[in-house]
C-alpha atoms as an extended CHARMM CRD file, in Angstrom:
* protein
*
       125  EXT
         1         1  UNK       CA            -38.6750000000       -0.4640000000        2.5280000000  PROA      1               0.0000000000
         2         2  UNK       CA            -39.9250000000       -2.9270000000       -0.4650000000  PROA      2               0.0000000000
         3         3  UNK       CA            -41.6420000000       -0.6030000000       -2.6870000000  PROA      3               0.0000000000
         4         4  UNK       CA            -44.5350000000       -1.3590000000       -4.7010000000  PROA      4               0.0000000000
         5         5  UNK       CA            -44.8660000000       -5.0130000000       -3.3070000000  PROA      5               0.0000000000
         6         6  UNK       CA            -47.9800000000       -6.3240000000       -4.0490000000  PROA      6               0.0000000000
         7         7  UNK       CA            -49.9200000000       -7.7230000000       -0.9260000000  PROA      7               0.0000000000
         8         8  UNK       CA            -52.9890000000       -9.4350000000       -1.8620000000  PROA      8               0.0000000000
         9         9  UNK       CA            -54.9800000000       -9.9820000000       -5.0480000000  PROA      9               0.0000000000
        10        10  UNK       CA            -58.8900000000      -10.5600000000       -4.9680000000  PROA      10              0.0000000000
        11        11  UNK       CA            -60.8220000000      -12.5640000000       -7.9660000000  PROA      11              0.0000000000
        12        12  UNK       CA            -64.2940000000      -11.4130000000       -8.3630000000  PROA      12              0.0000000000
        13        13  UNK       CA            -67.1190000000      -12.3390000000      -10.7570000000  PROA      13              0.0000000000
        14        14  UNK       CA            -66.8120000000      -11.5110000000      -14.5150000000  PROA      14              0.0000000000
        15        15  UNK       CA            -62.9750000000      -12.4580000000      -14.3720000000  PROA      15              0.0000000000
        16        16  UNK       CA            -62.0010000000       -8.9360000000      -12.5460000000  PROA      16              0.0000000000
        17        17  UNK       CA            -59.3360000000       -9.3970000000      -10.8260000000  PROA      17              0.0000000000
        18        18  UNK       CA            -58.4030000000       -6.8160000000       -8.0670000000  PROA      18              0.0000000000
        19        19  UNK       CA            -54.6220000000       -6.1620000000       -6.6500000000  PROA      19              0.0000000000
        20        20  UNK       CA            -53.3350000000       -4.5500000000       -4.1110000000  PROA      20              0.0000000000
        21        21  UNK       CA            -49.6970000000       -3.2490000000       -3.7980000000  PROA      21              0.0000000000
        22        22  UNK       CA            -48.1090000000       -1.6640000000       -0.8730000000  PROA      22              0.0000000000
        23        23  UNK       CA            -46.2270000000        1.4600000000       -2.1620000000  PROA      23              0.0000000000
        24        24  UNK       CA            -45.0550000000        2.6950000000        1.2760000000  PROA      24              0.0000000000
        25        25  UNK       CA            -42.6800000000        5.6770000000        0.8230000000  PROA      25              0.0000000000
        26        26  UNK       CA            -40.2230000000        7.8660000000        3.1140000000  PROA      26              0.0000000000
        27        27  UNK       CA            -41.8410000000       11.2040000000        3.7590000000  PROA      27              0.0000000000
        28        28  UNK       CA            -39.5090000000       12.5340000000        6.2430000000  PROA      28              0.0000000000
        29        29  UNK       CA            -37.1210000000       12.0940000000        9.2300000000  PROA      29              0.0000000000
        30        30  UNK       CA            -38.6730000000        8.6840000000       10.5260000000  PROA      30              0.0000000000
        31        31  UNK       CA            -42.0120000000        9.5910000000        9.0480000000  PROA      31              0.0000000000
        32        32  UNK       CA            -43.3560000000        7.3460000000        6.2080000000  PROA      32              0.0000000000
        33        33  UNK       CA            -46.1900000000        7.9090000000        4.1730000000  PROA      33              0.0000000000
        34        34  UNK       CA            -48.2550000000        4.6490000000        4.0230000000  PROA      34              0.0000000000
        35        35  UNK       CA            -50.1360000000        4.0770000000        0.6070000000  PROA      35              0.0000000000
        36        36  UNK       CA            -51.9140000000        1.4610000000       -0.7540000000  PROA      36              0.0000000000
        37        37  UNK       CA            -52.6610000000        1.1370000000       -4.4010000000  PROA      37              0.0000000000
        38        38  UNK       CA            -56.0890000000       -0.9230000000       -5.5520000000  PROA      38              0.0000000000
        39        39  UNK       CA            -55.9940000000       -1.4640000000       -9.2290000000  PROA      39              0.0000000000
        40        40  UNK       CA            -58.0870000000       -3.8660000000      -11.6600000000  PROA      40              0.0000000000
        41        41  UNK       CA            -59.1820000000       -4.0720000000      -15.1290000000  PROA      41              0.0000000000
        42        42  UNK       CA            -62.5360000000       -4.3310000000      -16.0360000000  PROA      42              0.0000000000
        43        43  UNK       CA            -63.4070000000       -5.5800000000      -19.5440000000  PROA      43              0.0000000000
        44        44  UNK       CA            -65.8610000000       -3.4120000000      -21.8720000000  PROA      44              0.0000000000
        45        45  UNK       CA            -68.6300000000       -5.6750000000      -22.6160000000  PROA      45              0.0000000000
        46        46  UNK       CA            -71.4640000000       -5.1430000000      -24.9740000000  PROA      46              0.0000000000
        47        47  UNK       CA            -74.1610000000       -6.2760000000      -23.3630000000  PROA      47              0.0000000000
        48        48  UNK       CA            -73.9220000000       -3.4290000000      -20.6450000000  PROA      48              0.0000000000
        49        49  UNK       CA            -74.7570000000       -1.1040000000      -23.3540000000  PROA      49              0.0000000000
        50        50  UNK       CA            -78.0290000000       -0.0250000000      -24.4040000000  PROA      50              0.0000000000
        51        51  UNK       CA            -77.2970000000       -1.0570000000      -28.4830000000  PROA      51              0.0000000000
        52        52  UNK       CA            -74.0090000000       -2.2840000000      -30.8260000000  PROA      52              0.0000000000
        53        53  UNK       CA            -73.6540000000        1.8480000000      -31.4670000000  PROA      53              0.0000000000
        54        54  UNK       CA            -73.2250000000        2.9270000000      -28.2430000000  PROA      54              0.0000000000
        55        55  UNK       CA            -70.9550000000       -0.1590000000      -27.2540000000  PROA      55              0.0000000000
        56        56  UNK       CA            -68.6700000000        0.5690000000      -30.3530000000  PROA      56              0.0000000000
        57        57  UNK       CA            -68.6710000000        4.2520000000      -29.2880000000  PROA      57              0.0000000000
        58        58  UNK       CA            -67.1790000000        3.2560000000      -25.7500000000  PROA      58              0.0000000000
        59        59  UNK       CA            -64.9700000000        1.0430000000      -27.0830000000  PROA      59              0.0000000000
        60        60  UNK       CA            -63.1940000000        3.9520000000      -29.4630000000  PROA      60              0.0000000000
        61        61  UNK       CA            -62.9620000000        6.4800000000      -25.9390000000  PROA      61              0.0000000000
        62        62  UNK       CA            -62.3740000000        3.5200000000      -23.1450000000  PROA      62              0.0000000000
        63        63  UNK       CA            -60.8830000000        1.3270000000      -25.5090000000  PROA      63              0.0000000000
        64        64  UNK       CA            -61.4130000000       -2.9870000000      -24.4190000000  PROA      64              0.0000000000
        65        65  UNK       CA            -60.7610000000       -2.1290000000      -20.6140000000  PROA      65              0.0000000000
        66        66  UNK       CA            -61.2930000000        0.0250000000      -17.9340000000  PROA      66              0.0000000000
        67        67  UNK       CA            -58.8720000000        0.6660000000      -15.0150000000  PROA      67              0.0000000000
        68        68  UNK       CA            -60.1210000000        1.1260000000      -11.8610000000  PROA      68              0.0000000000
        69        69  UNK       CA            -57.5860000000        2.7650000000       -9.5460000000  PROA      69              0.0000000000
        70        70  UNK       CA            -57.7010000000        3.8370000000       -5.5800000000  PROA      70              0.0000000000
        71        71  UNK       CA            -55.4240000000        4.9080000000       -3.7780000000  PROA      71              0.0000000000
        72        72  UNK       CA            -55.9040000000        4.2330000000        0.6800000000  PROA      72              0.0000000000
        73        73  UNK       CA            -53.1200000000        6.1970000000        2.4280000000  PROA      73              0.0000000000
        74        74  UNK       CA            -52.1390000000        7.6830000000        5.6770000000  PROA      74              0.0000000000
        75        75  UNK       CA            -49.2790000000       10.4590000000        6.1730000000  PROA      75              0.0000000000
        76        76  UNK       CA            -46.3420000000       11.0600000000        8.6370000000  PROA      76              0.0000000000
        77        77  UNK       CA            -46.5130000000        7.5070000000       10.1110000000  PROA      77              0.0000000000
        78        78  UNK       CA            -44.0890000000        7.0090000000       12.4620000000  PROA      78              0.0000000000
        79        79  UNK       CA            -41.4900000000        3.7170000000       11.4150000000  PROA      79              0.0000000000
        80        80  UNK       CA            -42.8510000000        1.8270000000       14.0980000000  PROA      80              0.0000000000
        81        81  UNK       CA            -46.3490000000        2.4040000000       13.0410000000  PROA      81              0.0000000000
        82        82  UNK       CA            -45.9280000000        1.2860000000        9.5660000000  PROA      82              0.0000000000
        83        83  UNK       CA            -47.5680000000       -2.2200000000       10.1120000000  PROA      83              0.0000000000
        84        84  UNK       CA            -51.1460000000       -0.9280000000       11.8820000000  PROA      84              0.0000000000
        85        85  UNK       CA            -51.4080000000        1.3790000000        9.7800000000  PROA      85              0.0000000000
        86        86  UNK       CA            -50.7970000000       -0.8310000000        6.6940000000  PROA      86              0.0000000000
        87        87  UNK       CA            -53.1800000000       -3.4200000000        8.8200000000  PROA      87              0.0000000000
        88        88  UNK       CA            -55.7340000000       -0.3670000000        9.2040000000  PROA      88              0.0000000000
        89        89  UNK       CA            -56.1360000000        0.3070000000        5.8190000000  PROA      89              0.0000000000
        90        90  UNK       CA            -56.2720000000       -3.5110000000        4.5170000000  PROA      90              0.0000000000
        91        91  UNK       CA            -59.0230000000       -3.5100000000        7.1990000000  PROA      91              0.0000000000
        92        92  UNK       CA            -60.6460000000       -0.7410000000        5.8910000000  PROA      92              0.0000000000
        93        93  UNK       CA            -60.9010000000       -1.8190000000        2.4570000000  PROA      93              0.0000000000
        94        94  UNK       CA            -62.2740000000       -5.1960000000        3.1710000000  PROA      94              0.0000000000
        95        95  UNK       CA            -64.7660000000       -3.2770000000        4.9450000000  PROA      95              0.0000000000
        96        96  UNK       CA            -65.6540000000       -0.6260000000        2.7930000000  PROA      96              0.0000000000
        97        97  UNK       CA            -64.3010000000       -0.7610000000       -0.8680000000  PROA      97              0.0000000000
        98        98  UNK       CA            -64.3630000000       -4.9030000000       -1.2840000000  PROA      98              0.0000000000
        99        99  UNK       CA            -68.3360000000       -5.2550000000       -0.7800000000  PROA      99              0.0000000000
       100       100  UNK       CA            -68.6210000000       -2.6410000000       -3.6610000000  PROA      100             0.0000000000
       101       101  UNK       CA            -66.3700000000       -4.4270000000       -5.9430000000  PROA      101             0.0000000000
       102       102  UNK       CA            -67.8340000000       -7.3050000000       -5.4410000000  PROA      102             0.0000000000
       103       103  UNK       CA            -71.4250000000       -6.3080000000       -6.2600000000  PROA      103             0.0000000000
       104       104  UNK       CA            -72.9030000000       -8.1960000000       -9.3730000000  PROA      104             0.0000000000
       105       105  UNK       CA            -73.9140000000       -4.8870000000      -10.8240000000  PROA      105             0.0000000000
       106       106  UNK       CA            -70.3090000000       -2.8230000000      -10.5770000000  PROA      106             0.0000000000
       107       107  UNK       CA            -68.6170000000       -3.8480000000      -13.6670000000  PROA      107             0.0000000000
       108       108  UNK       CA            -71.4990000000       -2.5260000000      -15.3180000000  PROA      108             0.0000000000
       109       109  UNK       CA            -72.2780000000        0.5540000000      -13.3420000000  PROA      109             0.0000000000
       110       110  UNK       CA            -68.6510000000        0.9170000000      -13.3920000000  PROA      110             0.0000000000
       111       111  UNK       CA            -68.2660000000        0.8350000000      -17.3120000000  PROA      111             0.0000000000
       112       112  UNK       CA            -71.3610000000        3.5280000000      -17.5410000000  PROA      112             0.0000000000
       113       113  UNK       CA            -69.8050000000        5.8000000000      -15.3290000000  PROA      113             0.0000000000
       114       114  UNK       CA            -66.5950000000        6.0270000000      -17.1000000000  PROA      114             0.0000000000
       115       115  UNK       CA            -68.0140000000        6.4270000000      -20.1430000000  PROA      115             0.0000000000
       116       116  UNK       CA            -70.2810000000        9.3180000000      -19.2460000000  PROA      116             0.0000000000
       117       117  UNK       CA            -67.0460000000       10.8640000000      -17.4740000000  PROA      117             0.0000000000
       118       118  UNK       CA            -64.9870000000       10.3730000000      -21.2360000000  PROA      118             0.0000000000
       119       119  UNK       CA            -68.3830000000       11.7400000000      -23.1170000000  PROA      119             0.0000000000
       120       120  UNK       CA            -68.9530000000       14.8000000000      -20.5880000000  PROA      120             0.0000000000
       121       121  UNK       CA            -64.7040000000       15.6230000000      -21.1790000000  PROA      121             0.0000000000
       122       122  UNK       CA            -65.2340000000       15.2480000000      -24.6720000000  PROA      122             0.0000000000
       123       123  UNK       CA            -67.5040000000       17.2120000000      -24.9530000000  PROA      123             0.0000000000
       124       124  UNK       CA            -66.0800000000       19.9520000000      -23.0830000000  PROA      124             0.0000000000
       125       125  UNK       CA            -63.0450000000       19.9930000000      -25.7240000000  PROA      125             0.0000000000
C-alpha cells in the first residue's frame, strides 16, 4: 500500500488550493483503515478584518496562513474493499465538504473562526 499518495488537488478562488492524499494504513489481519487527508492553506488577509489592529493581532497568533485540515476515514475495511470505500469517501467530499470550500465567503469565515478559537485558548492560559 502507497502511503500518503496524494489523489487529487482542487484550485479554488483566492489562490486556495485544496489536496487530497490517500493515507490508507494496515489496521489488522486483512483489515485496512481507509483515510483520507484534506489539507489547504489559506492566506491571512487584511481586508477580512474589521481594522489594521485586529489584522496585525491575527497575524502574531495565526501567523500569514491558516491550515485547514480534515480527515474522511472508514475502519476495518476489508483488502478487497479498499477501492469503494476510497471511491465512497472521494464521493462524499465532492458532495459535502467541496461546496463549502468553495463558497466565496469561507476563506473569510474561515480566518474569523480560527482566530476566535486562538483568542478564546489564549485566553484560557
Amino acid at each position: 500500500m502507497n502511503s500518503e499518495l496524494a489523489i487529487r488537488e482542487y484550485d479554488l478562488d483566492g489562490g486556495i488550493t485544496v489536496k487530497l492524499r490517500d493515507v490508507t494504513r494496515h489496521y489488522f489481519g486483512g483489515y485496512y483503515h481507509v483515510r483520507i487527508e484534506v489539507g489547504a492553506d489559506v492566506p491571512l488577509s487584511a481586508p477580512a478584518f474589521a481594522d489594521p489592529e485586529e489584522y496585525r493581532a491575527a497575524l502574531r497568533l495565526l501567523g500569514e496562513q491558516i491550515r485547514f485540515h480534515r480527515v474522511l476515514e472508514k475502519m476495518a475495511v476489508p483488502e478487497a474493499d479498499i477501492a469503494a470505500a476510497r471511491q465512497g469517501l472521494l464521493d462524499a467530499f465532492d458532495t459535502n465538504m467541496l461546496p463549502y470550500l468553495s463558497r466565496p465567503d469561507f476563506p473569510e469565515r474561515f480566518m474569523h473562526s480560527e482566530y476566535a478559537r486562538c483568542l478564546k485558548s489564549s485566553l484560557r492560559r
